[in-house]
TIPAMI-412969 format. One line per 8 residues: number of its first residue (from 1); for each residue z, y, x of N, C-alpha, C. Coordinates in steps of 0.02 Angstrom, whole numbers. Layout:
NUM) Z Y X Z Y X Z Y X  ...
***
This chain:
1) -1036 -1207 1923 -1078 -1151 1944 -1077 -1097 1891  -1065 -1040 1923 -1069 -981 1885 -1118 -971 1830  -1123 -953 1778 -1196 -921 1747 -1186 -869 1743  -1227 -820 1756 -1234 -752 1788 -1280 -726 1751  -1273 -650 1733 -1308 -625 1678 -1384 -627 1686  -1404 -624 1736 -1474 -619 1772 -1499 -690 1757  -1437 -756 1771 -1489 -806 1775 -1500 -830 1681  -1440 -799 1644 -1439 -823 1565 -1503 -792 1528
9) -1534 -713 1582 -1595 -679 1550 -1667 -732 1581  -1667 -749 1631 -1714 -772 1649 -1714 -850 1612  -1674 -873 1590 -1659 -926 1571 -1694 -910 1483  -1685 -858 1448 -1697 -850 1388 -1797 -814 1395  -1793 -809 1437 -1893 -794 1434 -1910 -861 1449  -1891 -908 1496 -1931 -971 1508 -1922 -1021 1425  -1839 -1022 1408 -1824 -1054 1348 -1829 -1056 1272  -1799 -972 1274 -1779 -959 1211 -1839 -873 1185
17) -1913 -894 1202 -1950 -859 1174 -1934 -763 1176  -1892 -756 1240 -1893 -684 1249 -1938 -672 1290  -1966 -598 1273 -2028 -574 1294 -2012 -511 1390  -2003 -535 1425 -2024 -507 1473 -2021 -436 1450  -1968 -392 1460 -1947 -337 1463 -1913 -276 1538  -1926 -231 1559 -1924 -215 1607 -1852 -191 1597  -1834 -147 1527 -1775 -115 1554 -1729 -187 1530  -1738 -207 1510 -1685 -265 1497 -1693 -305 1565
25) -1726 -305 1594 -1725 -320 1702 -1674 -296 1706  -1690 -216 1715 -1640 -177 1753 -1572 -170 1723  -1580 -182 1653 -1511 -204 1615 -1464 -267 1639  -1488 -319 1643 -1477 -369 1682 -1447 -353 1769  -1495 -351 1818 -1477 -347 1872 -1415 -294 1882  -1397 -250 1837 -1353 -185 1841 -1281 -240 1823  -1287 -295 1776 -1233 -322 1754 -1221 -359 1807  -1274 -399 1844 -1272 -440 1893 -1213 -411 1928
33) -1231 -357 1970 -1213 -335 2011 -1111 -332 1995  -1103 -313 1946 -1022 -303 1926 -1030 -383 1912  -1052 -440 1913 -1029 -500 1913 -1003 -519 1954  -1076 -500 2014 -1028 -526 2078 -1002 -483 2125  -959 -438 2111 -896 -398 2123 -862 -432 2097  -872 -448 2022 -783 -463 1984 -769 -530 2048  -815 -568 2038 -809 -645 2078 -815 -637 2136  -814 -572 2175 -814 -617 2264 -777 -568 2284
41) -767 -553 2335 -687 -554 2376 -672 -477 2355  -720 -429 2338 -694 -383 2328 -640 -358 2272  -588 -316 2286 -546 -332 2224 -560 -291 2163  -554 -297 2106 -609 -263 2033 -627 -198 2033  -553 -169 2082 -581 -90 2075 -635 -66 2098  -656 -117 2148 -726 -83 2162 -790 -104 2135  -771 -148 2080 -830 -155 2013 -856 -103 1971  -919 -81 1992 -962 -25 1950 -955 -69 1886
49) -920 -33 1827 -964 -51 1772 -1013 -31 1739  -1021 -58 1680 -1096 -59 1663 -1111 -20 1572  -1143 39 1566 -1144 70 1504 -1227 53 1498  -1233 16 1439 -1314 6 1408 -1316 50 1339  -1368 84 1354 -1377 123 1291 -1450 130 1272  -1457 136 1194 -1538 120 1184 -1534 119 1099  -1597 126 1076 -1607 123 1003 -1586 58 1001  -1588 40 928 -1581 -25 894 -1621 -75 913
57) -1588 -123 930 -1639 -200 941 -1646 -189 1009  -1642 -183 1058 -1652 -176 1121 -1622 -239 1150  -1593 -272 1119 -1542 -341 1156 -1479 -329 1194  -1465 -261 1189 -1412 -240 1230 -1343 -277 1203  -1321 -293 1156 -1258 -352 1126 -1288 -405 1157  -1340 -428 1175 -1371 -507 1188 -1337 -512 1265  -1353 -446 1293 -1376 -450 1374 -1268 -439 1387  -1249 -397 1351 -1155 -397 1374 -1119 -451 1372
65) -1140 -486 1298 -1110 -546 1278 -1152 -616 1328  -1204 -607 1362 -1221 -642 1424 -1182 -647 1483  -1180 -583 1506 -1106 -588 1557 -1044 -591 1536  -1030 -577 1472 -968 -614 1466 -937 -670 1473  -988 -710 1427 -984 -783 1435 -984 -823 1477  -1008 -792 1531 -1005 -808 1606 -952 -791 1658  -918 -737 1648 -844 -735 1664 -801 -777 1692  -789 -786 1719 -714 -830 1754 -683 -796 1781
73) -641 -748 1755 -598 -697 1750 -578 -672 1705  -507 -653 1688 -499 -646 1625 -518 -582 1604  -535 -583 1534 -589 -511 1497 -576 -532 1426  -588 -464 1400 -589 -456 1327 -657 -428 1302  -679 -449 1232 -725 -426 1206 -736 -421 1150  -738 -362 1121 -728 -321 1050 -766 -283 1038  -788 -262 956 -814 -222 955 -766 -163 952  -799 -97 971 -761 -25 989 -740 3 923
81) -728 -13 879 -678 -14 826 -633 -32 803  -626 -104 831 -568 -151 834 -542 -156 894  -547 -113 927 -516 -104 1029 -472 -27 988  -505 0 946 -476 70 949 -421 43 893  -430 19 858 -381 11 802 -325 -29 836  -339 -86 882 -270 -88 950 -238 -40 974  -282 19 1002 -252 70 1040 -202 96 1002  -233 107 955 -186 163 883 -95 120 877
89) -139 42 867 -46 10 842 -34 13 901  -46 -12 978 -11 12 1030 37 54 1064  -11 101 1036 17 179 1059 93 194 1026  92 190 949 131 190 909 175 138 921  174 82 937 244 37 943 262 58 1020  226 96 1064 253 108 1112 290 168 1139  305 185 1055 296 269 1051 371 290 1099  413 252 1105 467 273 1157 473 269 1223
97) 404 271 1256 410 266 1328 393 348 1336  394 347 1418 368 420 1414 304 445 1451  241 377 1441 175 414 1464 175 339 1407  125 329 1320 134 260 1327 48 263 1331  -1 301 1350 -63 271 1332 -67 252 1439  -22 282 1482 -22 241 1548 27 169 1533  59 175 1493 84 92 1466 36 66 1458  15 73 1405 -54 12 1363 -95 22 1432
105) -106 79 1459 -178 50 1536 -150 -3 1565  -104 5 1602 -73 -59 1633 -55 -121 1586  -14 -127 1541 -15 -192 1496 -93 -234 1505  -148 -178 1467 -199 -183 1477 -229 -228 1549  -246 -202 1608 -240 -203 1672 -222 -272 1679  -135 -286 1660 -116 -357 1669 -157 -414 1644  -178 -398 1581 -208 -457 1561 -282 -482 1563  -308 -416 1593 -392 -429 1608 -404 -361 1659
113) -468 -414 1685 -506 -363 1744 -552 -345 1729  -599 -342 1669 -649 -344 1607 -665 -348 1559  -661 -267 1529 -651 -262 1458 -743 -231 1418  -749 -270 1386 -810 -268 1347 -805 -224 1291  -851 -168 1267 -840 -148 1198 -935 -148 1189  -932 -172 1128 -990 -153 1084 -981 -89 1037  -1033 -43 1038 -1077 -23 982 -1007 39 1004  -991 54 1061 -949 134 1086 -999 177 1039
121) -948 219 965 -965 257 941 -927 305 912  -904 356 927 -869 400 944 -870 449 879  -844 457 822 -846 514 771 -787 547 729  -728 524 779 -655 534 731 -622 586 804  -581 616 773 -566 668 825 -497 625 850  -456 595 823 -412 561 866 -436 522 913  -472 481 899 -507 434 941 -561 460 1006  -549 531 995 -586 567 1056 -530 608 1101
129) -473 618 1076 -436 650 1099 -394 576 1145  -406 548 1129 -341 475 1156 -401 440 1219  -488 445 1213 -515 405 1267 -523 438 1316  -502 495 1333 -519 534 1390 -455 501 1449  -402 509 1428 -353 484 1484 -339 405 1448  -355 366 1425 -377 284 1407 -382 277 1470  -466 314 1460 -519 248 1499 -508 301 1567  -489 340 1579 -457 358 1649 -404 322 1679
137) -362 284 1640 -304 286 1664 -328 184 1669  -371 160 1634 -401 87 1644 -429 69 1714  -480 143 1734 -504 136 1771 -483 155 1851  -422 178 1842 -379 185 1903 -335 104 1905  -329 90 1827 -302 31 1860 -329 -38 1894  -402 -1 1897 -456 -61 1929 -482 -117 1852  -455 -97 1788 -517 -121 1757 -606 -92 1710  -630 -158 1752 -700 -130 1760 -732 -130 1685
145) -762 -99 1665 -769 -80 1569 -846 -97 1581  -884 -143 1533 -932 -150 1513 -947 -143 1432  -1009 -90 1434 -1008 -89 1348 -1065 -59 1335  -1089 -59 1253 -1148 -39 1221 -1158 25 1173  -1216 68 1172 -1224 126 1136 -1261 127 1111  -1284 175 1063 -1351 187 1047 -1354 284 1068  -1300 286 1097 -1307 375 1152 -1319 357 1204  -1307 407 1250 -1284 411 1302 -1231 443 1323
153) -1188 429 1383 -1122 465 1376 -1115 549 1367  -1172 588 1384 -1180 650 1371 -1186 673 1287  -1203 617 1276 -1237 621 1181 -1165 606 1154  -1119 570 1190 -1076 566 1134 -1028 619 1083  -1008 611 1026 -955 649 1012 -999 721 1021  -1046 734 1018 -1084 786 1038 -1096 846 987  -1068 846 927 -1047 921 865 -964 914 883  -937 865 887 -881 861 864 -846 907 868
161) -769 894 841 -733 971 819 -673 971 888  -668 1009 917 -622 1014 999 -665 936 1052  -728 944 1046 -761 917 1079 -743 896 1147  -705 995 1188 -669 979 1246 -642 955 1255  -609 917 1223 -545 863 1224 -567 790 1243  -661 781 1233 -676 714 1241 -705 711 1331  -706 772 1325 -781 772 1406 -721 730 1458  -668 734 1492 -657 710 1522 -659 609 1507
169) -678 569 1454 -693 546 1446 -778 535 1469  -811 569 1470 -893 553 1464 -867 566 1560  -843 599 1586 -840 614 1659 -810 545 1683  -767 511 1643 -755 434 1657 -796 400 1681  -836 405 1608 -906 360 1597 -949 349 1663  -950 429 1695 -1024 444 1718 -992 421 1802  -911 425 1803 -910 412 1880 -890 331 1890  -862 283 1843 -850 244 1860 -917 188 1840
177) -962 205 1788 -1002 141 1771 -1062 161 1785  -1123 117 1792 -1177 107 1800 -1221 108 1734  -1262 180 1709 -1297 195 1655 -1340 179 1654  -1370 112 1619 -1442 84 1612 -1472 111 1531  -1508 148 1525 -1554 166 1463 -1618 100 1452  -1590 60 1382 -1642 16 1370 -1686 75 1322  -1749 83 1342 -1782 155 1327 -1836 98 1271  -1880 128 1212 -1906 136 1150 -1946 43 1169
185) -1967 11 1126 -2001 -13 1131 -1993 -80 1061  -2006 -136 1077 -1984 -194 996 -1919 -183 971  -1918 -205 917 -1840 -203 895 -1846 -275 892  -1798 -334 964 -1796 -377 954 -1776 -417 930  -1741 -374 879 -1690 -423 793 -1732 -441 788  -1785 -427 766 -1850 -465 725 -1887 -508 756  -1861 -547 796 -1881 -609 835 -1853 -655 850  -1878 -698 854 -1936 -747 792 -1878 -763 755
193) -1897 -821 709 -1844 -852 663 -1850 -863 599  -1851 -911 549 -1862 -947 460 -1823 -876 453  -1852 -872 404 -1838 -827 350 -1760 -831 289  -1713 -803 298 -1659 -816 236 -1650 -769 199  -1669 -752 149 -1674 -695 105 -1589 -682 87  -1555 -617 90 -1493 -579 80 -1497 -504 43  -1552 -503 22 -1591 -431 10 -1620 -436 -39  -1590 -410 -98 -1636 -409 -172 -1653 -342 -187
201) -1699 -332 -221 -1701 -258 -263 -1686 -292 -353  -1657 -253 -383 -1601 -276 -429 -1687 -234 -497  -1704 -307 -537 -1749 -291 -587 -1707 -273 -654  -1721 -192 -697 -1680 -181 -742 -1701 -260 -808  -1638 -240 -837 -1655 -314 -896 -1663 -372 -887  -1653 -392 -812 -1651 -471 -772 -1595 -481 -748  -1549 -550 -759 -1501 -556 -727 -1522 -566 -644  -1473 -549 -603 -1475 -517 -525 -1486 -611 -498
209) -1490 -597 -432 -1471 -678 -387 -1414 -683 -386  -1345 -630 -371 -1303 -647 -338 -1262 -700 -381  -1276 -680 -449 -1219 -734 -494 -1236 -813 -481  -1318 -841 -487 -1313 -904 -443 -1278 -906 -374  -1317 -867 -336 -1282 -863 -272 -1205 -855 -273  -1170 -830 -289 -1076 -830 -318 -1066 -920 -317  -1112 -947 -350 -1086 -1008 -372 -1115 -1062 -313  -1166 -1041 -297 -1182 -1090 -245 -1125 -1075 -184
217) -1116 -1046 -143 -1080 -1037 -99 -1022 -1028 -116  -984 -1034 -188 -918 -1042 -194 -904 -1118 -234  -950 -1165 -219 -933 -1228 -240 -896 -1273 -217  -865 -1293 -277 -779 -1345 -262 -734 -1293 -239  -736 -1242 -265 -681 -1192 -248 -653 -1166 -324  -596 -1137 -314 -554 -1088 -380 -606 -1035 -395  -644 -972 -439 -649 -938 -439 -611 -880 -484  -609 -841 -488 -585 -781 -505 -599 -725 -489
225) -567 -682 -559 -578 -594 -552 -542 -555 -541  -477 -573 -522 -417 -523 -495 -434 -510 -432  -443 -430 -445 -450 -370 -386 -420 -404 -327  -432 -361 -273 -408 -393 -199 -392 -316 -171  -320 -353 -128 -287 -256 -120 -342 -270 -54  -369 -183 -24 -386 -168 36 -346 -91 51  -333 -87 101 -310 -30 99 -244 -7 62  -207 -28 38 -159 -47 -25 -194 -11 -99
233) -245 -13 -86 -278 3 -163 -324 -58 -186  -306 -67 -244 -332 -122 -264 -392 -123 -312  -442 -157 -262 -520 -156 -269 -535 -218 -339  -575 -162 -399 -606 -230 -424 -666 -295 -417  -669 -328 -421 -723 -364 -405 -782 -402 -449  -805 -424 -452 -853 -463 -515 -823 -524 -509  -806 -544 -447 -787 -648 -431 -768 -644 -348  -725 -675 -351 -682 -703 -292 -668 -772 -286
241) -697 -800 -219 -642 -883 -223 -607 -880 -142  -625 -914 -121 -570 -941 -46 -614 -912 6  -676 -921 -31 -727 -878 31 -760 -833 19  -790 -828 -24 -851 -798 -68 -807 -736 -97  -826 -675 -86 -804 -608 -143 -882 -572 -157  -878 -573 -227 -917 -514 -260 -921 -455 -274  -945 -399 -249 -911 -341 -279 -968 -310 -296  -943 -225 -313 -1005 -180 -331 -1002 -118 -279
249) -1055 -99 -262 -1062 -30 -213 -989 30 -243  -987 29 -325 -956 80 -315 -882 67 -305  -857 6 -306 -773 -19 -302 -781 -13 -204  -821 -24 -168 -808 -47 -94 -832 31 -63  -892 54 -84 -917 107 -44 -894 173 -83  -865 184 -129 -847 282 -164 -788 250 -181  -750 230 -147 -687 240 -142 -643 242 -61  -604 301 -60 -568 319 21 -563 266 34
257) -579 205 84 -584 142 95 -594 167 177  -591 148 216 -606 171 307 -616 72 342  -654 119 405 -671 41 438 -632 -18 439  -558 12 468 -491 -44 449 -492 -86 405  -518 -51 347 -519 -93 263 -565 -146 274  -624 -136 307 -681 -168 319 -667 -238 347  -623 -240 416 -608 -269 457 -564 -327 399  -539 -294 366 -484 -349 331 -507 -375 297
265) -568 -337 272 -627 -378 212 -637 -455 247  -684 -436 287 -724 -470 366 -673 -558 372  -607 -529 388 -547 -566 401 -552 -612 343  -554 -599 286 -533 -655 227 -595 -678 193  -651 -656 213 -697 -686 188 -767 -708 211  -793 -760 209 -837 -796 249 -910 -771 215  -914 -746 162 -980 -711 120 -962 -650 88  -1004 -610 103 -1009 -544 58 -1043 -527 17
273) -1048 -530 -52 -1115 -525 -83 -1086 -444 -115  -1127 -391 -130 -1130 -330 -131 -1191 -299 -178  -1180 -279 -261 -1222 -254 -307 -1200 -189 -324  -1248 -157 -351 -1271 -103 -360 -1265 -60 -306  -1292 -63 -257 -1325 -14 -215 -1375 28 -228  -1369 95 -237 -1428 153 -278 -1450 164 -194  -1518 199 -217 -1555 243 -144 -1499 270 -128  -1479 270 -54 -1423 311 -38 -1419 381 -21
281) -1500 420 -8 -1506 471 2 -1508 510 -86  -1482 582 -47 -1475 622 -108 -1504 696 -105  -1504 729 -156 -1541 804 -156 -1493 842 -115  -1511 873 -77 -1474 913 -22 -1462 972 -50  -1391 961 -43 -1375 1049 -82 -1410 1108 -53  -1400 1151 -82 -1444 1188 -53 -1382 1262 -4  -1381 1273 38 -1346 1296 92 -1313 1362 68  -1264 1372 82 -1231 1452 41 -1205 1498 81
289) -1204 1554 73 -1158 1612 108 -1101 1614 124  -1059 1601 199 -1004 1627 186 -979 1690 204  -913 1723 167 -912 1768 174 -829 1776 166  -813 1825 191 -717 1845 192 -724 1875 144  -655 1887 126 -627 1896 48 -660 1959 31  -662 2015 95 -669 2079 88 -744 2100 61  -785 2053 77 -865 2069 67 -890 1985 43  -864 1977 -10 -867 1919 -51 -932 1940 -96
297) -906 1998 -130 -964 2035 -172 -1036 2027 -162  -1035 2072 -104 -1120 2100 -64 -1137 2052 -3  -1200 2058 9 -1222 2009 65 -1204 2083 135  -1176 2059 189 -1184 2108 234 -1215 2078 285  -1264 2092 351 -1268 2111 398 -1249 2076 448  -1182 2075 457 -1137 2056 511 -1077 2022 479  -1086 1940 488 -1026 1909 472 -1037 1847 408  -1123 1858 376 -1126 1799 353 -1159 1762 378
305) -1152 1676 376 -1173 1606 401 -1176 1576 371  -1232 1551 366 -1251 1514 329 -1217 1435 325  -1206 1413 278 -1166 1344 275 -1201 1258 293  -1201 1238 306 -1251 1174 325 -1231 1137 252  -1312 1094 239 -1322 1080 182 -1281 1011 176  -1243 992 120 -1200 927 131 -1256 879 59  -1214 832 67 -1254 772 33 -1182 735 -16  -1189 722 -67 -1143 700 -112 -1133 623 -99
313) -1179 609 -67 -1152 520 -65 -1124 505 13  -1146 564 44 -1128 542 126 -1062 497 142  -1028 511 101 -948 479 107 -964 421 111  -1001 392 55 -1012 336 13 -1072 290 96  -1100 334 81 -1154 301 152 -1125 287 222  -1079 314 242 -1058 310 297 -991 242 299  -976 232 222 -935 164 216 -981 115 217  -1031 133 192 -1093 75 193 -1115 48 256
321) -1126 106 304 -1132 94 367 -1087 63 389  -1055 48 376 -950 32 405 -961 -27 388  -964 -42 335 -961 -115 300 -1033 -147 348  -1101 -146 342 -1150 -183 376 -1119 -187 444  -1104 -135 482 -1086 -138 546 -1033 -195 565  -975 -221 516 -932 -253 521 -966 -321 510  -1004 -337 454 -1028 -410 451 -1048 -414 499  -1092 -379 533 -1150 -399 569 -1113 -401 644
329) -1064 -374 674 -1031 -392 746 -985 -463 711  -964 -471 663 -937 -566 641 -976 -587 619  -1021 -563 624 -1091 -636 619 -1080 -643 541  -1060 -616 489 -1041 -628 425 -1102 -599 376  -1110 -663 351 -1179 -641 298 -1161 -588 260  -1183 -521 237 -1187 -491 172 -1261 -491 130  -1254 -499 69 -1290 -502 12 -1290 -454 -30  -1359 -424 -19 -1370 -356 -54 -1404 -367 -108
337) -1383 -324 -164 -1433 -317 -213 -1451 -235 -235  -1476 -217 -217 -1478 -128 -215 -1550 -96 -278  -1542 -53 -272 -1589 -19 -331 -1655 -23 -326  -1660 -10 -245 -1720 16 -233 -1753 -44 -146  -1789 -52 -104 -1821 -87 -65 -1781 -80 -2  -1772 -93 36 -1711 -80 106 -1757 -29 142  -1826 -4 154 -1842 26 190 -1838 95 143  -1818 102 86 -1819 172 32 -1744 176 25
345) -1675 116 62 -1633 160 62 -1619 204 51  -1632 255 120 -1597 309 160 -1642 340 169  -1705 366 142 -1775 405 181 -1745 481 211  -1697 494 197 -1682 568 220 -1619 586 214  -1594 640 269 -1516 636 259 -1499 649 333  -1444 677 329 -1416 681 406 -1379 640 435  -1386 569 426 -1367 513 443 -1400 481 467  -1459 493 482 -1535 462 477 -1531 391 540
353) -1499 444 583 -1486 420 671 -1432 339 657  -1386 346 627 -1343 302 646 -1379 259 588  -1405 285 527 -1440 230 473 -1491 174 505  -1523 200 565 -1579 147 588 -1531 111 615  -1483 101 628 -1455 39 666 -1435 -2 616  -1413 30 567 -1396 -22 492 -1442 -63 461  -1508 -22 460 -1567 -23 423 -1598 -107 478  -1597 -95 548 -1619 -133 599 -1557 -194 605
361) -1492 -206 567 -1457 -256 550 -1477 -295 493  -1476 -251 442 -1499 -271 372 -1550 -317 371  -1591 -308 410 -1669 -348 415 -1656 -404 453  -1620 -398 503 -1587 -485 563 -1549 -505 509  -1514 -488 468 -1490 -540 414 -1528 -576 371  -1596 -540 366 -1637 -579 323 -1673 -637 372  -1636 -688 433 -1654 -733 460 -1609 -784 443  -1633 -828 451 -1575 -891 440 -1525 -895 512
369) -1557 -866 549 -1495 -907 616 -1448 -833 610  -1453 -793 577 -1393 -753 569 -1359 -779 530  -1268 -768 549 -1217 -806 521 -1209 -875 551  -1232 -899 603 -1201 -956 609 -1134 -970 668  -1131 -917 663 -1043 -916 695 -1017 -845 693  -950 -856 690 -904 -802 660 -862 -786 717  -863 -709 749 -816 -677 798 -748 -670 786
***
């Protein structure tokens, strides 16, 4: 017998201490519905899929990875960083056909009728220019896309730079899947669950946790301090063994390092422990004039704009974000030891938006039943 996303939710309020939520109903029954399409006589193309979007903690990874698991049909399920970093080597080894992102749809197509992405987040201009005819060209081939946001398809990609290049993508979105908004309410990371502390604030003139911790979780193993290449640049570390790597904020996060690097981290190592993390917010420059060469001098009138205020660590924060985001879809513990308290992070900054989803990971790690299986 099938398990069906509807009956795995109703199954987790009678069992597993979830609280009776309305849009997570209608989250549910919306998946229902593309379940049983995929499974009964109709053939996939006429499977509405399903876009859940919502702040942090909403259960929306709980409620996708519910109908997945229930599947009896073949499907894939990734997070939307590691689907795009496919697309990219795809595209490129297919680079001698002569349409290849309608190659990869069909390849695609062949091997599943249900493709899952978590945490669809859209901020690189290639990756906006390549999903518009993607997920057009998926969804002509009849596969049905289920996946998670914290936008909505109108919100996405929404400053970005040739923006026009993405809308026929969001016009994807809006004609082939079914938009359920899990709208404000608990953040249900934080339910229930023993307590596992991963989160230090680092006391000056005290040695830190992580160096016991290094040794506990790298016992009966080799250890060592030779750097580990990521990226082909080679990262130093405090201690490395077979599972366990140590590092410091500034070797992993202020150095050109990108999500890819992350992923390979993720790949070779079963613990992350991670020191010196400073508050990550910084004094906001303060905004400047621009001006053409000709009236560089004088302020004029007509033609200066003002510059938007940037932040010196943003680089650095947005790898940070990269890195939590990666443990936390492989279920992979990271171990912080940072300057300052996890809620004094990030107090300000124009990151603020994508920081609560980090900030709302960071804290489900401090449970014990996080980490007990690896994607």
């Amino acid at each position: 017998m099938l398990s069906s996303p509807l009956a795995a939710y109703r199954e987790a309020l009678v069992h597993q201490g979830f609280v009776a939520d309305e849009s997570q109903r209608c989250a549910a029954e919306a998946l229902e519905a593309c379940f049983d399409a995929l499974h009964g006589a109709a053939p996939a193309a006429q499977a509405t899929g399903v876009y859940l979007w919502g702040p942090v903690g909403r259960g929306k990874t709980w409620l996708m990875d519910a109908f997945y698991h229930g599947l009896r049909v073949p499907a894939r399920r990734q997070h939307f960083h590691h689907f795009m970093r496919w697309v990219h080597r795809r595209q490129f080894q297919l680079g001698g056909t002569p349409d290849p992102l309608l190659a990869l749809a069909r390849e695609l197509a062949a091997e599943v009728r249900v493709l899952c992405l978590d945490e669809l987040f859209v901020s690189d201009i290639a990756d906006a220019m390549l999903l518009g005819r993607l997920l057009t060209a998926l969804f002509d081939q009849g596969v049905a896309l289920v996946c998670t946001s914290n936008q909505a398809p109108r919100q996405l990609y929404a400053d970005g730079f040739n923006r026009e290049r993405f809308l026929p993508a969001i016009e994807s979105i809006e004609r082939h899947m079914h938009e359920v908004e899990l709208d404000g309410g608990q953040d249900h990371r934080l339910h229930p669950g023993r307590a596992r502390q991963r989160y230090w604030v680092a006391v000056p003139g005290q040695s830190g946790a992580l160096s016991g911790l290094f040794d506990a979780l790298s016992e009966g193993q080799e250890s060592v301090a030779t750097p580990i290449v990521l990226g082909h640049r080679d990262i130093v570390v405090r201690a490395r063994s077979d599972s366990v790597v140590w590092c410091g904020y500034t070797e992993l996060c202020e150095q050109p390092l990108a999500a890819l690097d992350f992923i390979e981290l993720v790949d070779r190592f079963e613990h992350i422990l991670l020191e010196g993390v400073p508050c990550l917010s910084d004094t906001r420059l303060a905004g400047g004039i621009a001006r053409g060469t000709e009236d560089g001098v004088s302020r004029v009138e007509a033609g200066d704009r003002e510059l938007p205020p940037l932040s010196r660590r943003d680089d650095g924060v947005r790898r940070f974000i990269a890195l939590v985001d990666e443990c936390y879809d492989r279920r992979t513990p990271l171990y912080v030891e940072a300057e300052v308290a996890m809620e004094q992070l990030y107090p300000h900054g124009h990151l603020a938006f994508p920081f609560r989803r980090t900030l709302s990971r960071l804290r489900e790690m401090q449970l014990a039943r996080f980490g007990t299986g690896r994607y």
